[in-house]
N, C-alpha and C positions, 0 to 999 in steps of 0.2 A: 465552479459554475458561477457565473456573475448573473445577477438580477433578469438576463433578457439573452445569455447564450448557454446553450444546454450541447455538449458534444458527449456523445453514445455510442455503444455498440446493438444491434436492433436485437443482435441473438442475444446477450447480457441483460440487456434489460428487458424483455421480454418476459424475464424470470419473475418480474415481480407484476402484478397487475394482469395477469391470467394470458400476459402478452399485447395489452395495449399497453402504447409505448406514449398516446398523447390524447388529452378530453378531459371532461367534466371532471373527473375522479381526481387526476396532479392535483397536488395543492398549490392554490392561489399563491402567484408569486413565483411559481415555479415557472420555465418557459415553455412548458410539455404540455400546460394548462389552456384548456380551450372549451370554449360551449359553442363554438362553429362546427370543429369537426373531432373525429375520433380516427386513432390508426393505431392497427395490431400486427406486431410480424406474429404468424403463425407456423410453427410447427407440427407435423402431425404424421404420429407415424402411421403405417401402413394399415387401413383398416376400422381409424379413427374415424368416428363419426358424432353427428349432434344427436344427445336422444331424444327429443322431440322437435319438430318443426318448428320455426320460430312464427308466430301467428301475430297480426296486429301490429306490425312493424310500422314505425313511428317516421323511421329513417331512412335516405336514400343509402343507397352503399355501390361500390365497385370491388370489387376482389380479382386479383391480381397473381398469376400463379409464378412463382419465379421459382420453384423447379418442383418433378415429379406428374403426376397425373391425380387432378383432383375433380371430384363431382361435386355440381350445383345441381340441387334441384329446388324445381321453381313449379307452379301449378300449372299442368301442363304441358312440361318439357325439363326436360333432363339437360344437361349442358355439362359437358367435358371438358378440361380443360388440359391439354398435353401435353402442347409447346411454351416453353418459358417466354412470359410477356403475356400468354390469352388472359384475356378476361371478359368477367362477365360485369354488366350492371342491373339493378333493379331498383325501382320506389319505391315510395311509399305507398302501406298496402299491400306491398307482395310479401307473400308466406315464402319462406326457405328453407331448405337444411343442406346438409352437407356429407360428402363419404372421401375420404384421402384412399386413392386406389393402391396408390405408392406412395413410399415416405416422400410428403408434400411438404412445402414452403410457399405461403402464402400471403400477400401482405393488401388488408383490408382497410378501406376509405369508408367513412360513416361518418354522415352528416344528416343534421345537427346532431351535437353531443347534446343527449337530453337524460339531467338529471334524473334519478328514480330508478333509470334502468341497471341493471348489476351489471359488472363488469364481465364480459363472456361469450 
C-alpha cells in the first residue's frame, strides 16, 4: 500500500472494523481514512437484526442492498429491499433499525464520518 493507494477485498476486510471498510476510525495516513464519509460492506445472516433503534442520528446515510432481502425501518414505514441495487436513503434525524430477512449483503454510505461515534 503506498501512502495514497489502498487495493482490497470488501468481504476481507470487512473483518476488521465491524465491516467499515472507510472513516474517521482508518488511521491517519491510511487511504481508507476520511471525516467526509464512512462505508460498510455488510453481511448478515438470515434474521440478523440491530437491537435497538438508532436514535439521534447525526448522519445522512444510503444503504444499498446487493443481494438477499433486507428491512429498513424508518418512523413511519417500513421499506424492503428485494432486488439487488434498491435502496433506501435517510437524514439526518431519522431514527432507524434494521432486520436481514435472508442472508443479506449490504453496502452502507454515511456522511459525515463523525468522531465519537463507535464503529457499528
Amino acid at each position: 500500500m503506498s501512502d495514497r493507494i489502498y487495493v482490497g477485498n470488501a468481504a476481507g476486510d470487512a473483518l476488521g472494523d465491524r465491516g467499515w471498510l472507510l472513516g474517521h476510525f482508518k488511521s491517519p495516513g491510511d487511504p481508507r481514512h476520511s471525516d467526509e464519509v464512512e462505508i460498510k460492506w455488510g453481511v448478515h445472516p438470515p434474521g440478523d437484526e440491530r437491537a435497538e433503534w438508532v436514535r439521534g442520528e447525526e448522519r445522512t446515510a444510503l444503504l444499498v442492498l446487493i443481494s438477499g432481502r433486507f428491512r429498513v425501518e424508518l418512523p413511519g414505514r417500513s421499506v424492503l429491499l428485494s432486488e439487488p441495487g434498491d435502496y433506501v436513503v435517510w437524514g439526518k434525524g431519522v431514527d432507524h433499525s434494521w432486520r436481514a430477512e435472508e442472508h443479506s449483503t449490504v453496502l452502507t454510505v454515511r456522511w459525515p464520518s463523525v468522531p465519537g461515534y463507535r464503529v457499528g
